[in-house]
N, C-alpha and C positions, 0 to 999 in steps of 0.2 A: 468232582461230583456234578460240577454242573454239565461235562461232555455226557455223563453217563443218564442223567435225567432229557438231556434234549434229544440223544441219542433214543431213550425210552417211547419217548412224546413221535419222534418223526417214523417209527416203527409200528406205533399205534396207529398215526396218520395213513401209513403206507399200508397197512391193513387194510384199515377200510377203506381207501383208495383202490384196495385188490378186489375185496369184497364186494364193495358198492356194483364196481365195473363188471363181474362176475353176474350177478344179479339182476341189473339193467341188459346186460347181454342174454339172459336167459328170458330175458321178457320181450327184448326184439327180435332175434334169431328165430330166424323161420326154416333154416339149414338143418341137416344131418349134423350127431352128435354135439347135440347142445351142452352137456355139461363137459366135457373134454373141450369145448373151443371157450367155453365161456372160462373155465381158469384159464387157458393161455393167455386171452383178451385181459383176464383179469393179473394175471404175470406182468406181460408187458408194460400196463399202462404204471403198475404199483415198483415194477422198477425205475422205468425214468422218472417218477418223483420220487425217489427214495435217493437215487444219482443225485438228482439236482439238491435236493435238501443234505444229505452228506457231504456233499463234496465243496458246498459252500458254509455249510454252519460247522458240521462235524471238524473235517478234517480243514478245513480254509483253505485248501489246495485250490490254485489258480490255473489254469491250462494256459499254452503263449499264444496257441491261433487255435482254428474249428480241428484242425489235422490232429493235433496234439489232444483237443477233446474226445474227436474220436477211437483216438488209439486207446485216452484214459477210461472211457465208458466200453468199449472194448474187454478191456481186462476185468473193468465194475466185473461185466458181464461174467466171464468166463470164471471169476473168482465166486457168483455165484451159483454156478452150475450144477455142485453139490446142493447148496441150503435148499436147493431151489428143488431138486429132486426129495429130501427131507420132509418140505412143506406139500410136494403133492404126494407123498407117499401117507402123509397124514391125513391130508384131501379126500383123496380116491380110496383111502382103507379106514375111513369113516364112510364113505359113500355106500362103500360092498358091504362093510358091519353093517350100519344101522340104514342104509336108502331112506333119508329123510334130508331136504334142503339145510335143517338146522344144525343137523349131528355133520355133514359134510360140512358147513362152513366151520362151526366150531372147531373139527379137522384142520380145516384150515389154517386159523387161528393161534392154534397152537402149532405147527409145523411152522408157519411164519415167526412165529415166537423165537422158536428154536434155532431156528435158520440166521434169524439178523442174528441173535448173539453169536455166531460161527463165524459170522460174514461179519462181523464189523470188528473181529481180529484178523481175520484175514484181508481185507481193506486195507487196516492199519499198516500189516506188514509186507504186503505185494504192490496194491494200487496207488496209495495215497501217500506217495513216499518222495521226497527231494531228490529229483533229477541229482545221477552221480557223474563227480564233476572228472573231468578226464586227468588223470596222473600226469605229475610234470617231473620226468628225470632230469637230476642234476648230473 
């Protein structure tokens, strides 16, 4: 109960971590296609805190050197490459339904919703897993 509550809280965090970032980027960006870079801006930033918070509270996995982290945030990555198309297909298909700031992030919101619960089974069973120890024939 209690993984599944902190696991709730850093999902919530890593929300508005996306969000906030999405929104500050929308109000600095003076570029072409502002709401398409401002999710990515807001992706990015809302997965490497979402890494750092699962993979130290979540899962307690430790990494042995930076090579080893990199490989394991690597796979974070690529394990979330579905959720992550989920949460902007909720994004961008609130954006075209209803073009309003609120009804897109809300899109958001719940696409994230849906995504970390995918991703943090898939976590469990791909990424966050005890290095397998090598076979010793007798």
């Amino acid at each position: 109960m209690r993984i599944a509550l902190l696991y709730s809280l850093f999902a919530l965090l890593s929300i508005a971590v996306n969000i906030g970032a999405q929104d500050l980027w929308l109000r600095l960006w003076p570029g072409p296609w502002p709401i398409a870079t401002s999710v990515y801006a807001g992706t990015a930033i809302g997965l490497a805190v979402k890494y750092v918070l699962d993979k130290r509270y979540i899962f307690r996995y430790q990494t042995t050197d930076a090579l080893h982290n990199g490989r394991t945030f690597v796979l974070y990555t690529l394990m979330g490459l579905l959720t992550t198309m989920i949460f902007w297909g909720f994004e961008f298909g609130f954006q075209a339904l209803f073009a309003t700031r609120t009804m897109r992030y809300l899109g958001g919101m719940i696409g994230l919703a849906i995504g970390y619960t995918a991703k943090y089974r898939l976590d469990k069973h791909f990424v966050f897993t005890p290095p397998r120890q090598a076979r010793r024939h007798v």
